[in-house]
Backbone as numpy.savetxt, mean C-alpha at the origin, in Angstrom:
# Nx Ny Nz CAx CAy CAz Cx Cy Cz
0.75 -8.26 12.00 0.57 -7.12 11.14 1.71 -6.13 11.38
2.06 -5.75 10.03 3.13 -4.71 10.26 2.61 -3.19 10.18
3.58 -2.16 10.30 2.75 -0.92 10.23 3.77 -0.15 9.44
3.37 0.69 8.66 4.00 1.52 7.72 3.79 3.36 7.77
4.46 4.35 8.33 4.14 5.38 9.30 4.41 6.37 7.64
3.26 7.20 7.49 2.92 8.22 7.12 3.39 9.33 7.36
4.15 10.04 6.69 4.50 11.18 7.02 3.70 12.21 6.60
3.34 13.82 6.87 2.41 14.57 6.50 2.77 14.72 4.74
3.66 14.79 4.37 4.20 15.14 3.12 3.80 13.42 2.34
3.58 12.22 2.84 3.02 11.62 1.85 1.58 11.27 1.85
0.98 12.56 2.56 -0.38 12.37 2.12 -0.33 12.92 0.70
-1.46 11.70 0.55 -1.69 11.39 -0.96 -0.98 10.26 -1.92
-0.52 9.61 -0.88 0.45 8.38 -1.21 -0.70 7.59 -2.27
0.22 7.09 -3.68 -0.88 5.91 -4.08 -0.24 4.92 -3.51
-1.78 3.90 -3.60 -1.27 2.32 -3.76 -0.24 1.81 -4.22
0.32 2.18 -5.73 1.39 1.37 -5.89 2.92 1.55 -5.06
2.45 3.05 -4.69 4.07 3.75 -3.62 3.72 3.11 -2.53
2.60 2.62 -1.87 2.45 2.25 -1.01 2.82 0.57 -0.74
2.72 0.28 -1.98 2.85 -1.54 -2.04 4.44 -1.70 -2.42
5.13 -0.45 -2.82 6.55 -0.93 -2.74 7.17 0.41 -1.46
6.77 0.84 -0.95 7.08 1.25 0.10 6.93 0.31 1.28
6.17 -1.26 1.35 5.88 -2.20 2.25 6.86 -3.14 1.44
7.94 -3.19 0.85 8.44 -4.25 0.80 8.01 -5.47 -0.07
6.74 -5.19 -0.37 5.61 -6.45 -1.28 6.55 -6.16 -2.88
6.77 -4.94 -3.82 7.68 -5.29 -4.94 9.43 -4.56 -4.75
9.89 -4.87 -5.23 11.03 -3.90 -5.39 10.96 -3.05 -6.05
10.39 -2.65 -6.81 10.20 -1.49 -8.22 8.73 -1.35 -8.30
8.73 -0.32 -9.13 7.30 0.37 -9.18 6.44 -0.63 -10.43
7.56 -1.24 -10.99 6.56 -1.98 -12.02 6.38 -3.03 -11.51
7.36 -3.89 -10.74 7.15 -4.94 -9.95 5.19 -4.45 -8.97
5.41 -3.28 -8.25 4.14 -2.96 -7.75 3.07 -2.92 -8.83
3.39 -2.33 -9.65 2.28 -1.91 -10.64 1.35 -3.51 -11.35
2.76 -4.90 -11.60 2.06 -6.30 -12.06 0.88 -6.45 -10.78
1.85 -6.39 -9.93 1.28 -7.23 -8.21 -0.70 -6.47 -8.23
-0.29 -5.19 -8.79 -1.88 -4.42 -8.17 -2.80 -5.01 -9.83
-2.01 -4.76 -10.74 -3.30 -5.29 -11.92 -3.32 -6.54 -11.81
-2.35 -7.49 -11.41 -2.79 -8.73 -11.32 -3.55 -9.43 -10.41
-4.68 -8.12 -9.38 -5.22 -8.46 -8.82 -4.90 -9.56 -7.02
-3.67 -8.83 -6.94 -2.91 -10.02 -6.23 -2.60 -8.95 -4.47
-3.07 -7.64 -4.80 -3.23 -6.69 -3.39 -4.22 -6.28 -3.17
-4.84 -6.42 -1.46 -5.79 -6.38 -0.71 -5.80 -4.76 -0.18
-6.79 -4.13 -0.35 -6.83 -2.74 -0.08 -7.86 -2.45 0.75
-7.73 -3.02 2.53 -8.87 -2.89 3.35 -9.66 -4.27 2.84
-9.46 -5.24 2.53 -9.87 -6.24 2.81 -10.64 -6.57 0.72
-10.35 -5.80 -0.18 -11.02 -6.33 -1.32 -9.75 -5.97 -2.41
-9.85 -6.82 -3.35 -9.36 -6.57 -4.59 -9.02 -4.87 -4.87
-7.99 -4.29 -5.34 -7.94 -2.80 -5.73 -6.92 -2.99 -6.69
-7.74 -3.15 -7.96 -7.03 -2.76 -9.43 -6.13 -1.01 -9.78
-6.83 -0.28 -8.98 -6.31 0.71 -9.32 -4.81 1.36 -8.83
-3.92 1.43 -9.35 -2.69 2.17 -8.94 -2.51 3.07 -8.40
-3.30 4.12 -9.07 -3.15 5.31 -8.42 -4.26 5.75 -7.71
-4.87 4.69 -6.61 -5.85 5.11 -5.65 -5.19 5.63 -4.56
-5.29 6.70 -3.58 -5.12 7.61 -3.00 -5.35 6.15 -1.73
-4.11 6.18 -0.95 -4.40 5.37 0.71 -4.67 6.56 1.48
-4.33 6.11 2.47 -5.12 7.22 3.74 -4.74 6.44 5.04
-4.33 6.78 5.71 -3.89 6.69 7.50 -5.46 5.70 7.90
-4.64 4.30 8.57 -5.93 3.85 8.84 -5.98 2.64 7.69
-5.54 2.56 6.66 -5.56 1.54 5.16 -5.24 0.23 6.05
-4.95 -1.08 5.23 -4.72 -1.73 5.59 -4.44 -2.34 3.75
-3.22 -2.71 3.70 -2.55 -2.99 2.54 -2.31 -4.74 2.63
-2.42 -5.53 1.68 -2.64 -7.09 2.19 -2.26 -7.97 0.45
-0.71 -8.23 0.80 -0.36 -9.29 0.10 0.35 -10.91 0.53
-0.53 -11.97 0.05 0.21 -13.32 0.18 0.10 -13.35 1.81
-0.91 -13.08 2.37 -1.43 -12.95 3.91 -0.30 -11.91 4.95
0.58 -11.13 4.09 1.14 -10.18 4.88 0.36 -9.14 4.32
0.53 -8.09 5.90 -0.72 -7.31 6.10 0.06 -6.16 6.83
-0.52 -5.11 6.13 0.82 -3.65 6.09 -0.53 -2.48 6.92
-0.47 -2.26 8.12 -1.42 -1.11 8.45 -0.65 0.61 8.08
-0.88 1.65 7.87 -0.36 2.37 7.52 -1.59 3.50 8.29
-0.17 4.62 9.54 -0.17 4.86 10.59 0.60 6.22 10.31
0.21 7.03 10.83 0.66 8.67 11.09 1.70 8.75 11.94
2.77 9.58 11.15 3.67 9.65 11.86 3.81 10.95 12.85
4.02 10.56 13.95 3.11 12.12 15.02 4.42 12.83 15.28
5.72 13.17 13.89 6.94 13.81 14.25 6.45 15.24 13.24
């Protein structure tokens, strides 16, 4: 599992910033197919929605890579 560090300023990160902030698309539309096509794990279930709000603690999950996303304590 990899980890992806939160800064205070991206609380409120969505899913899709979050799924190309892990490397899973290159572009936001590339993120945006990957999440409606049902193809990213959000804490362990399906999450159609784009602009769902992650949170410190998530656990982001494509093609069995698995992104924890962690506070950055700077």
């Amino acid at each position: 599992m990899r980890e992806l560090q939160l800064t205070r300023s991206a609380e409120g990160l969505t899913l899709q910033a979050a799924v190309q902030l892990a490397g899973f698309a290159d572009s936001g539309g590339g993120a945006k197919r990957l999440i409606q096509g049902g193809e990213i794990l959000l804490n362990g279930a399906v999450e159609l929605r784009r602009s769902h709000l992650v949170h410190v603690g998530d656990l982001v999950a494509y093609e069995g890579d698995e992104v924890e996303l962690i506070a950055d304590d700077h």
